[in-house]
N, CA, C and O atoms as a printed pandas DataFrame, in Angstrom:
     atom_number atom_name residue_name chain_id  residue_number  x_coord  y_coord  z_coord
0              1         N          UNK        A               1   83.008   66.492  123.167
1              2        CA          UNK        A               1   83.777   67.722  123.226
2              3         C          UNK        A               1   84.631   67.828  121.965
3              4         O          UNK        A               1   84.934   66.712  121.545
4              5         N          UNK        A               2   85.181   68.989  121.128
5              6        CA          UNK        A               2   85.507   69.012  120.312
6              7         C          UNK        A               2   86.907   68.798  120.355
7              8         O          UNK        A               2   87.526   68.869  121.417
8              9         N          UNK        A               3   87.373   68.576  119.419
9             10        CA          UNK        A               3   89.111   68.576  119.559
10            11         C          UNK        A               3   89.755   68.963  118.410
11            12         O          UNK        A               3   89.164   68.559  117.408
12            13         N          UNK        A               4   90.624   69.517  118.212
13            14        CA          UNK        A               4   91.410   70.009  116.980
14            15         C          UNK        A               4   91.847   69.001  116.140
15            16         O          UNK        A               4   92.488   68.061  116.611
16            17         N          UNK        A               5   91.556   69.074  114.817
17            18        CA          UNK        A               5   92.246   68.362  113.664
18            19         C          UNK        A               5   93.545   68.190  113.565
19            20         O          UNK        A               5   94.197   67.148  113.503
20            21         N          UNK        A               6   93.856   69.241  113.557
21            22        CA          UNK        A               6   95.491   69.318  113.804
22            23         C          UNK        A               6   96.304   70.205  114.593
23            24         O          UNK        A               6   95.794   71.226  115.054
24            25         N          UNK        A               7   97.949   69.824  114.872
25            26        CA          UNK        A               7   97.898   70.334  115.977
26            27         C          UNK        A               7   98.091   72.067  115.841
27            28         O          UNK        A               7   98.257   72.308  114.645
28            29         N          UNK        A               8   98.105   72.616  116.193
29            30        CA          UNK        A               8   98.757   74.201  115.804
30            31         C          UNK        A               8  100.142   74.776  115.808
31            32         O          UNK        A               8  100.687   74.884  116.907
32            33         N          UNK        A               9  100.610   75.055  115.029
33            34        CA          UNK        A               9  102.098   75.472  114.591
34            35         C          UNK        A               9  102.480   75.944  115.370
35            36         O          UNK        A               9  101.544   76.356  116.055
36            37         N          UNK        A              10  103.793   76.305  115.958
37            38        CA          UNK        A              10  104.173   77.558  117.023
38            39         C          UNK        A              10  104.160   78.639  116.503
39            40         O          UNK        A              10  103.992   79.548  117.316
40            41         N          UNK        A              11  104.352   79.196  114.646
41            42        CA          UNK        A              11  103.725   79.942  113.838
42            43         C          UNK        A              11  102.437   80.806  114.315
43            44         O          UNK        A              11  102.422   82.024  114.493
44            45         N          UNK        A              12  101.237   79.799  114.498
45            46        CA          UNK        A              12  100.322   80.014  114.341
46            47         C          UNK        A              12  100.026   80.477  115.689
47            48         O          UNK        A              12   99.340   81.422  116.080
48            49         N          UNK        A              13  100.763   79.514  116.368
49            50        CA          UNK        A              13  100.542   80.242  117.900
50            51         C          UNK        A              13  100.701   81.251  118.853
51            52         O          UNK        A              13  100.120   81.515  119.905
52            53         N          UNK        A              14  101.602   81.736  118.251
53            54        CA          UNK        A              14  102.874   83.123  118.665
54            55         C          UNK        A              14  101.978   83.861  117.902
55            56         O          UNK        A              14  101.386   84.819  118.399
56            57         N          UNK        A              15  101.789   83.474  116.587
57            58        CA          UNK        A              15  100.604   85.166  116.364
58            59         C          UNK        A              15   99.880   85.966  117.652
59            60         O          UNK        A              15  100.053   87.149  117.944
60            61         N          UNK        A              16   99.041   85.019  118.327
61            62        CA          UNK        A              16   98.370   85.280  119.109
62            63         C          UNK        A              16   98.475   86.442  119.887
63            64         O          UNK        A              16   97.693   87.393  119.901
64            65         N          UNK        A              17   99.751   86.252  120.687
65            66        CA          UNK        A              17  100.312   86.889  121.637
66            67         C          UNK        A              17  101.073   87.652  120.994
67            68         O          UNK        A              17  101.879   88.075  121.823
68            69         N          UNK        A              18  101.355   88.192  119.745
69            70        CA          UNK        A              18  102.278   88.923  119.554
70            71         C          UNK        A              18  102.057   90.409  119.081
71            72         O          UNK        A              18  102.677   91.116  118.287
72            73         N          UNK        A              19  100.820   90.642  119.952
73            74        CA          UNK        A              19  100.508   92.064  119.517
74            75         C          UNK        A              19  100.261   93.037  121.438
75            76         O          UNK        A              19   99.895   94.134  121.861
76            77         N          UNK        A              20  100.718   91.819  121.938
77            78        CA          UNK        A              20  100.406   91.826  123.854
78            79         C          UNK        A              20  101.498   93.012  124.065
79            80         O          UNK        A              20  101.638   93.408  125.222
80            81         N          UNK        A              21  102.165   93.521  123.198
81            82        CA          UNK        A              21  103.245   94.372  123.828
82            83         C          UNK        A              21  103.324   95.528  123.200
83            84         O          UNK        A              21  104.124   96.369  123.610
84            85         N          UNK        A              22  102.572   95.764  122.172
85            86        CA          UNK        A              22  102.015   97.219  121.938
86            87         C          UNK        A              22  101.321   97.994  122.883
87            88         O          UNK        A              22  100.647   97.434  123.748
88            89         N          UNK        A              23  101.401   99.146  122.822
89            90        CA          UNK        A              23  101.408  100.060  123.772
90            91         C          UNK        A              23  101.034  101.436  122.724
91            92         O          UNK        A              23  101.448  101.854  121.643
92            93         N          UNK        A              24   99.964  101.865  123.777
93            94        CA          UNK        A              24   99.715  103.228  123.116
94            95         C          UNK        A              24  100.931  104.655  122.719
95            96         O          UNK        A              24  101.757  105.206  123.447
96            97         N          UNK        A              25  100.631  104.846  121.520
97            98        CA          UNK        A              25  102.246  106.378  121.818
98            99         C          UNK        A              25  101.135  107.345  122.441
99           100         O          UNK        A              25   99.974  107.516  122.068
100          101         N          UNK        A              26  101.791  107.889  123.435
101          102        CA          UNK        A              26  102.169  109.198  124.170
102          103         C          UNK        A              26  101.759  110.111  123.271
103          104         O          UNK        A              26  102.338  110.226  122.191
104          105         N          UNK        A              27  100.781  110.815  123.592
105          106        CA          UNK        A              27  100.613  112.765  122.716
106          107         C          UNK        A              27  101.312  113.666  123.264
107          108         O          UNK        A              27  101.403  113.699  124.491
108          109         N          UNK        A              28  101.961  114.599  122.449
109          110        CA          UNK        A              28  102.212  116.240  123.698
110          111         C          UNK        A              28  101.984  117.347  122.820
111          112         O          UNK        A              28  101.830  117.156  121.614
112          113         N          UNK        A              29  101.953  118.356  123.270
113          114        CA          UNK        A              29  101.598  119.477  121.929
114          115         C          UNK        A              29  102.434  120.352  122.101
115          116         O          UNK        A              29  103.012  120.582  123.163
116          117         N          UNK        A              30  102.621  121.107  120.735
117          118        CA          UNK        A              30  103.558  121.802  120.554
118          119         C          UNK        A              30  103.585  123.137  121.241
119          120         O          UNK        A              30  102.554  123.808  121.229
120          121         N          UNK        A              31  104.699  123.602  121.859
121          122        CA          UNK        A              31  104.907  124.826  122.515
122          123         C          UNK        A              31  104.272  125.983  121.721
123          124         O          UNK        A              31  103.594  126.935  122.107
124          125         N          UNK        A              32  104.620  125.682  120.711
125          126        CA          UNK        A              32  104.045  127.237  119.493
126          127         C          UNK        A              32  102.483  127.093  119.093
127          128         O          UNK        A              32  101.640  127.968  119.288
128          129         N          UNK        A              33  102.275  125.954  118.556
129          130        CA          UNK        A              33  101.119  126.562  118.037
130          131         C          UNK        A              33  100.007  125.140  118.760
131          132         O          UNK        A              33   99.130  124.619  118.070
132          133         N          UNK        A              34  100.227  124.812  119.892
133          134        CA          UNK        A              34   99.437  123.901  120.759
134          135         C          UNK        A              34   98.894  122.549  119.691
135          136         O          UNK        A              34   98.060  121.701  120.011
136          137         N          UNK        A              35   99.348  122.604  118.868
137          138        CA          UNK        A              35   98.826  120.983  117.602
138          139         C          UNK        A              35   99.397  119.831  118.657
139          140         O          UNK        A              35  100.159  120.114  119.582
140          141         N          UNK        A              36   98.972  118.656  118.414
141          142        CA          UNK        A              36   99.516  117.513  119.107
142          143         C          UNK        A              36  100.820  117.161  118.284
143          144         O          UNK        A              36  101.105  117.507  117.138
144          145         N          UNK        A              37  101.650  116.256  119.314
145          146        CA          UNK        A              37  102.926  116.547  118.436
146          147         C          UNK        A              37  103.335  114.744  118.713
147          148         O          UNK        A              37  102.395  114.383  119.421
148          149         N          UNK        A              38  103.966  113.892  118.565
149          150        CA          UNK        A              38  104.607  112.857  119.111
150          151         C          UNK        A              38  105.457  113.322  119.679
151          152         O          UNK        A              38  106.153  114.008  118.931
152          153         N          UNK        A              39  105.806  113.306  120.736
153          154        CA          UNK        A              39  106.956  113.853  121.868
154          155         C          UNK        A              39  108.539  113.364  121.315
155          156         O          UNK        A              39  109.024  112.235  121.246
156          157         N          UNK        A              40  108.937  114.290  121.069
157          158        CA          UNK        A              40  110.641  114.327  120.569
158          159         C          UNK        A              40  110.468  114.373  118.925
159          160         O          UNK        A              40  111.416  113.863  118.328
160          161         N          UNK        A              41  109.397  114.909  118.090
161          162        CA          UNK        A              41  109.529  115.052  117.020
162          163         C          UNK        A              41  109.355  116.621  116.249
163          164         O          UNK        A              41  108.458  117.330  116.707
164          165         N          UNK        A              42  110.006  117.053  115.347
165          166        CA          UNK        A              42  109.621  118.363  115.297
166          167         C          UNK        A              42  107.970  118.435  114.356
167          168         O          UNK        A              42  107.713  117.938  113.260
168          169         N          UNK        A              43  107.056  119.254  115.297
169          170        CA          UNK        A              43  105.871  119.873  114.567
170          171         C          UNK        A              43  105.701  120.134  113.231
171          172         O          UNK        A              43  106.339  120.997  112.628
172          173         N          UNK        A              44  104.687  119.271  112.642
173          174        CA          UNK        A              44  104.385  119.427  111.370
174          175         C          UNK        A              44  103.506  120.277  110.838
175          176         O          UNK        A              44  103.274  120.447  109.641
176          177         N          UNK        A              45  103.016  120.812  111.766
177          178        CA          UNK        A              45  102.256  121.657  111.962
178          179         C          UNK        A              45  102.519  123.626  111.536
179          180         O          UNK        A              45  101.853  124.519  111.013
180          181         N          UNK        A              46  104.202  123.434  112.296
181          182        CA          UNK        A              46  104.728  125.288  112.811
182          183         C          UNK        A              46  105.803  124.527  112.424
183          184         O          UNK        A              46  106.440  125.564  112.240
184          185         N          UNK        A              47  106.631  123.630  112.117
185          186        CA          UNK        A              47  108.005  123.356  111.199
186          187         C          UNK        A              47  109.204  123.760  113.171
187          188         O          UNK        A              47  110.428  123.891  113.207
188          189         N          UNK        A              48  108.518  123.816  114.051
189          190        CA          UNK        A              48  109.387  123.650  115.547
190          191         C          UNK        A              48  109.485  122.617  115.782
191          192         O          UNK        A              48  108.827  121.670  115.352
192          193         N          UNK        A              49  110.906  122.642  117.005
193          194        CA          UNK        A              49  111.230  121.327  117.857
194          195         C          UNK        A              49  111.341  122.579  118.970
195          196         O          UNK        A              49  111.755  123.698  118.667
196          197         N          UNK        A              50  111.019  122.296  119.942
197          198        CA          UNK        A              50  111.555  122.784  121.320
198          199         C          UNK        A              50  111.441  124.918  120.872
199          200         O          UNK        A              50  112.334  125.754  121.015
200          201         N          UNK        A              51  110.750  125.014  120.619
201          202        CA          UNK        A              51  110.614  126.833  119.729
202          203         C          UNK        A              51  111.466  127.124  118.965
203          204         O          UNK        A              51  111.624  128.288  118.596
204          205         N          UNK        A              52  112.337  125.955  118.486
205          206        CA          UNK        A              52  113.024  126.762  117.422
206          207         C          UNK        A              52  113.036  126.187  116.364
207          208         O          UNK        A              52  113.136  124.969  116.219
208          209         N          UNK        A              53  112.901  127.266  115.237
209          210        CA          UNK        A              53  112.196  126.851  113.966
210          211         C          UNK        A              53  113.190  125.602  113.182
211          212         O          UNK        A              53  114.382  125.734  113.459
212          213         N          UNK        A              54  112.930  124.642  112.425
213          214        CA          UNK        A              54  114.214  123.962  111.800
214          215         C          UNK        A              54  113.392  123.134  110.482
215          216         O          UNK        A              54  113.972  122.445  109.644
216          217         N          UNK        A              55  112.048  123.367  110.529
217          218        CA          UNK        A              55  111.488  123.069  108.628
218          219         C          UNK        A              55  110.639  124.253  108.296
219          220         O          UNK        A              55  110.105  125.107  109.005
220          221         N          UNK        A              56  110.673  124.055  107.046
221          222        CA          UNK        A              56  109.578  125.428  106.437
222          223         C          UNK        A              56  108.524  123.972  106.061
223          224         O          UNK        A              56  108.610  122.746  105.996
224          225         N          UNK        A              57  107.684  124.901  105.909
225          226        CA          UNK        A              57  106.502  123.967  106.447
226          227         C          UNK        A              57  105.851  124.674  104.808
227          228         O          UNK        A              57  106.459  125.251  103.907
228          229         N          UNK        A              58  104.608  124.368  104.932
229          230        CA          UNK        A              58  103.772  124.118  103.338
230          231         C          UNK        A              58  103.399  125.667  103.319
231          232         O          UNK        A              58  103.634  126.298  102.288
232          233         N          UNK        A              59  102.799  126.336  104.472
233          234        CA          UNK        A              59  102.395  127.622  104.561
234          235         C          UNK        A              59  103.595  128.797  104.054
235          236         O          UNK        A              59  103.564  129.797  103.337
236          237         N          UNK        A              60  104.745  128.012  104.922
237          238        CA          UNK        A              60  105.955  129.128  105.050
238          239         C          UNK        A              60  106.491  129.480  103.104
239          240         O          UNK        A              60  106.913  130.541  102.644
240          241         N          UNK        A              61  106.294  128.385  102.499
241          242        CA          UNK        A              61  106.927  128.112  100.852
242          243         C          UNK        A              61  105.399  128.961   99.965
243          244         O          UNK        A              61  105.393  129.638   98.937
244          245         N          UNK        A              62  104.192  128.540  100.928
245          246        CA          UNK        A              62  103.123  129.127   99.997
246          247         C          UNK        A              62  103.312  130.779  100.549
247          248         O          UNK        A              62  103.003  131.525   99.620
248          249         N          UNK        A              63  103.531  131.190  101.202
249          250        CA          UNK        A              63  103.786  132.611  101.726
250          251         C          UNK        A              63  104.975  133.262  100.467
251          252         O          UNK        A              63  104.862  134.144   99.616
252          253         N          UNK        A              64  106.106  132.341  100.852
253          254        CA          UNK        A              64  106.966  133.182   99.856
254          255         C          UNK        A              64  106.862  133.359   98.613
255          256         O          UNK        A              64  107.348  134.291   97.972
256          257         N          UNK        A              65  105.908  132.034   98.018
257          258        CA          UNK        A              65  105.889  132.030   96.573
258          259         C          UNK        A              65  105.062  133.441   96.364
259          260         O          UNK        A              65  105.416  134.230   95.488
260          261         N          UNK        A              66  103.584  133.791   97.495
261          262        CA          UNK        A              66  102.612  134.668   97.454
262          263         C          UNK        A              66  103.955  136.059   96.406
263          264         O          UNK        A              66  104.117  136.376   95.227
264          265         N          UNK        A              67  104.604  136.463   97.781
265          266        CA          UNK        A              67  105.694  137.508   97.868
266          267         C          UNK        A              67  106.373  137.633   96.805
267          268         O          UNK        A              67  106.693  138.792   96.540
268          269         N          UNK        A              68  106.726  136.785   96.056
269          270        CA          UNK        A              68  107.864  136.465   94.363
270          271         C          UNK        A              68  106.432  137.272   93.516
271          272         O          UNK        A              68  106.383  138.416   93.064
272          273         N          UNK        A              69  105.521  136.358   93.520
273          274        CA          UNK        A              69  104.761  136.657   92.708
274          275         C          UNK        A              69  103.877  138.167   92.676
275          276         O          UNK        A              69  103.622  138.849   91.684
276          277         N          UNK        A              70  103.597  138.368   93.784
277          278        CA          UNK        A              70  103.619  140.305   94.058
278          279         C          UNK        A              70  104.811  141.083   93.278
279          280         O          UNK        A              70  104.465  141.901   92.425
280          281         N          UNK        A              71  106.043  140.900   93.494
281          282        CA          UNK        A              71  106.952  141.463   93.270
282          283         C          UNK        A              71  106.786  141.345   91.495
283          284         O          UNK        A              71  106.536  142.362   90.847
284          285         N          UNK        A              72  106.906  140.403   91.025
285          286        CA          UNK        A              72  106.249  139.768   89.419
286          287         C          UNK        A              72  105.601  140.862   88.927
287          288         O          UNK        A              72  105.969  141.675   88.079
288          289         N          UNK        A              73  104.234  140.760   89.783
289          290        CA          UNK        A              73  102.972  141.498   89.011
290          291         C          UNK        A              73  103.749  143.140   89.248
291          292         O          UNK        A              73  103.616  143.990   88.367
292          293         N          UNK        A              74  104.378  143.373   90.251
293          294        CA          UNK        A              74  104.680  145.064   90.953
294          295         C          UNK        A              74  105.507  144.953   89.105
295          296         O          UNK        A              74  104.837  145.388   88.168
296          297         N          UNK        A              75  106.541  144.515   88.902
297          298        CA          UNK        A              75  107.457  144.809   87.794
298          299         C          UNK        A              75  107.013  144.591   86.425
299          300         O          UNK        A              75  107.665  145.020   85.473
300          301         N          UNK        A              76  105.942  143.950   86.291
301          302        CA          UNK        A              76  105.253  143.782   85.050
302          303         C          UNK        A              76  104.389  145.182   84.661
303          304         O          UNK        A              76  104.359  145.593   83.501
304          305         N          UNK        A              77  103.783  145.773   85.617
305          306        CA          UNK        A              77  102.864  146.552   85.836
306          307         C          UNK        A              77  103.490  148.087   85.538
307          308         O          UNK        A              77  103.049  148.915   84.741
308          309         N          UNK        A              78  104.946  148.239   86.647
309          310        CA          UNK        A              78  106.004  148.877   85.462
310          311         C          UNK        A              78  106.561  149.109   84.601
311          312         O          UNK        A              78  107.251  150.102   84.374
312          313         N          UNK        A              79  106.293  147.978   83.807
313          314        CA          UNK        A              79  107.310  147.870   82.571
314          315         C          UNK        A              79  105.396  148.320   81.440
315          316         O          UNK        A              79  105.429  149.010   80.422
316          317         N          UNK        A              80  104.491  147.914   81.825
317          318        CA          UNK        A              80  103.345  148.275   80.926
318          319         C          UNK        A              80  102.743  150.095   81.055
319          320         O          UNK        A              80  102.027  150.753   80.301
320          321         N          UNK        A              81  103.378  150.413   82.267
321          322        CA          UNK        A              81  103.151  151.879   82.205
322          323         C          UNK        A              81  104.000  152.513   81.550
323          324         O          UNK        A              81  103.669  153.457   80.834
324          325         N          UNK        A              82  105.635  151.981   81.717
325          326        CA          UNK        A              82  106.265  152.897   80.422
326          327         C          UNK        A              82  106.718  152.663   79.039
327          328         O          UNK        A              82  107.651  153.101   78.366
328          329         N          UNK        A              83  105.600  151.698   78.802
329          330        CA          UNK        A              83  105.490  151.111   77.368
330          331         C          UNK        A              83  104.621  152.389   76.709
331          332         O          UNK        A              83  104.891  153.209   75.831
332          333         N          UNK        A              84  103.081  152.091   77.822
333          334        CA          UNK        A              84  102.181  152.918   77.590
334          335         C          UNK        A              84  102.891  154.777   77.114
335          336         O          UNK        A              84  102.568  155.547   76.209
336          337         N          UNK        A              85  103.950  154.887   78.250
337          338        CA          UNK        A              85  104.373  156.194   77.570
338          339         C          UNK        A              85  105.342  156.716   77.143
339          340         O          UNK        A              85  105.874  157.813   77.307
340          341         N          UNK        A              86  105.652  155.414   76.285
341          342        CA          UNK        A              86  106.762  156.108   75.397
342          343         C          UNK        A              86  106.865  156.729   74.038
343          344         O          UNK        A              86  106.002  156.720   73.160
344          345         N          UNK        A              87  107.733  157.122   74.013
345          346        CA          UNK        A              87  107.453  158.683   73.093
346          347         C          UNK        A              87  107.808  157.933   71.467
347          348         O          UNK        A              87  108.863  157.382   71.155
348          349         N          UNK        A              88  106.665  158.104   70.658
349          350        CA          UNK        A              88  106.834  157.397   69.428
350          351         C          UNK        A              88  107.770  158.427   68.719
351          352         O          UNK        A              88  107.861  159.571   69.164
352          353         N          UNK        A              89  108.375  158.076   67.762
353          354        CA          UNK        A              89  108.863  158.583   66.607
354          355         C          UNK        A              89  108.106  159.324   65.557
355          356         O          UNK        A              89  106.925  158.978   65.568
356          357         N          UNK        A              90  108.337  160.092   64.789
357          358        CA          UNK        A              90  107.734  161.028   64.168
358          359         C          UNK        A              90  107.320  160.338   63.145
359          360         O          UNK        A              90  106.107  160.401   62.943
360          361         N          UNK        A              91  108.077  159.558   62.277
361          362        CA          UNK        A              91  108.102  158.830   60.985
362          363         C          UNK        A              91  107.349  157.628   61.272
363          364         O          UNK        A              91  107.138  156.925   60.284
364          365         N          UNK        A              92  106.741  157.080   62.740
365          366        CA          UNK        A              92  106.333  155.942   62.844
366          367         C          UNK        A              92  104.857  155.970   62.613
367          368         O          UNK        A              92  104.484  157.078   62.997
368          369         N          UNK        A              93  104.027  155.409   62.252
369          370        CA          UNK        A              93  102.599  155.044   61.926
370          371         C          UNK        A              93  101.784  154.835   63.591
371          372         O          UNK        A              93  102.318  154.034   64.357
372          373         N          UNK        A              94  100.655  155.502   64.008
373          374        CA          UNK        A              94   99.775  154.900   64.857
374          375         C          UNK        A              94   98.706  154.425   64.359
375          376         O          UNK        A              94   97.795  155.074   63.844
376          377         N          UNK        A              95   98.797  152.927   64.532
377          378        CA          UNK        A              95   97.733  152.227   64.125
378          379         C          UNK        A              95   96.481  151.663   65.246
379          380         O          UNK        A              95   95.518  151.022   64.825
């Protein structure tokens, strides 16, 4: 019968057992937009805890940047129409 070389550490031994008390986490999903959530954390998903909003989330920052940048092009687009018609000077050259 075989027998161990040496003896085993309490190190080595306690490893063993020391994963016996993990435990699965718990899922729950979010009230707003049904994503799974870890229960008591706010949604990373919809930026909620309990329906009320408390992060901006990746969508909410890509939305507003959308909106800045509309507004951008709206005022650029103005400023090239009354470039387009402004009234030259008499003495000035069209080239």
């Amino acid at each position: 019968m075989p027998v161990p070389k040496r003896k085993t550490s309490k190190s080595r031994r306690d490893k063993r057992s020391a994963n016996k008390g993990l435990k699965v986490k718990s899922i729950a999903v979010c009230q707003s937009c049904q994503a799974p959530v870890v229960p008591h954390k706010v949604c990373s998903e919809c930026g909620k805890y309990k329906g009320v909003k408390v992060l901006r989330t990746k969508t909410d920052r890509m939305h507003e940047r959308g909106q800045v940048r509309r507004e951008l092009e709206a005022k650029r687009q103005g400023q090239d129409v009354a470039s387009e018609t402004a009234v030259v000077p008499e003495g000035a050259k069209n080239e």
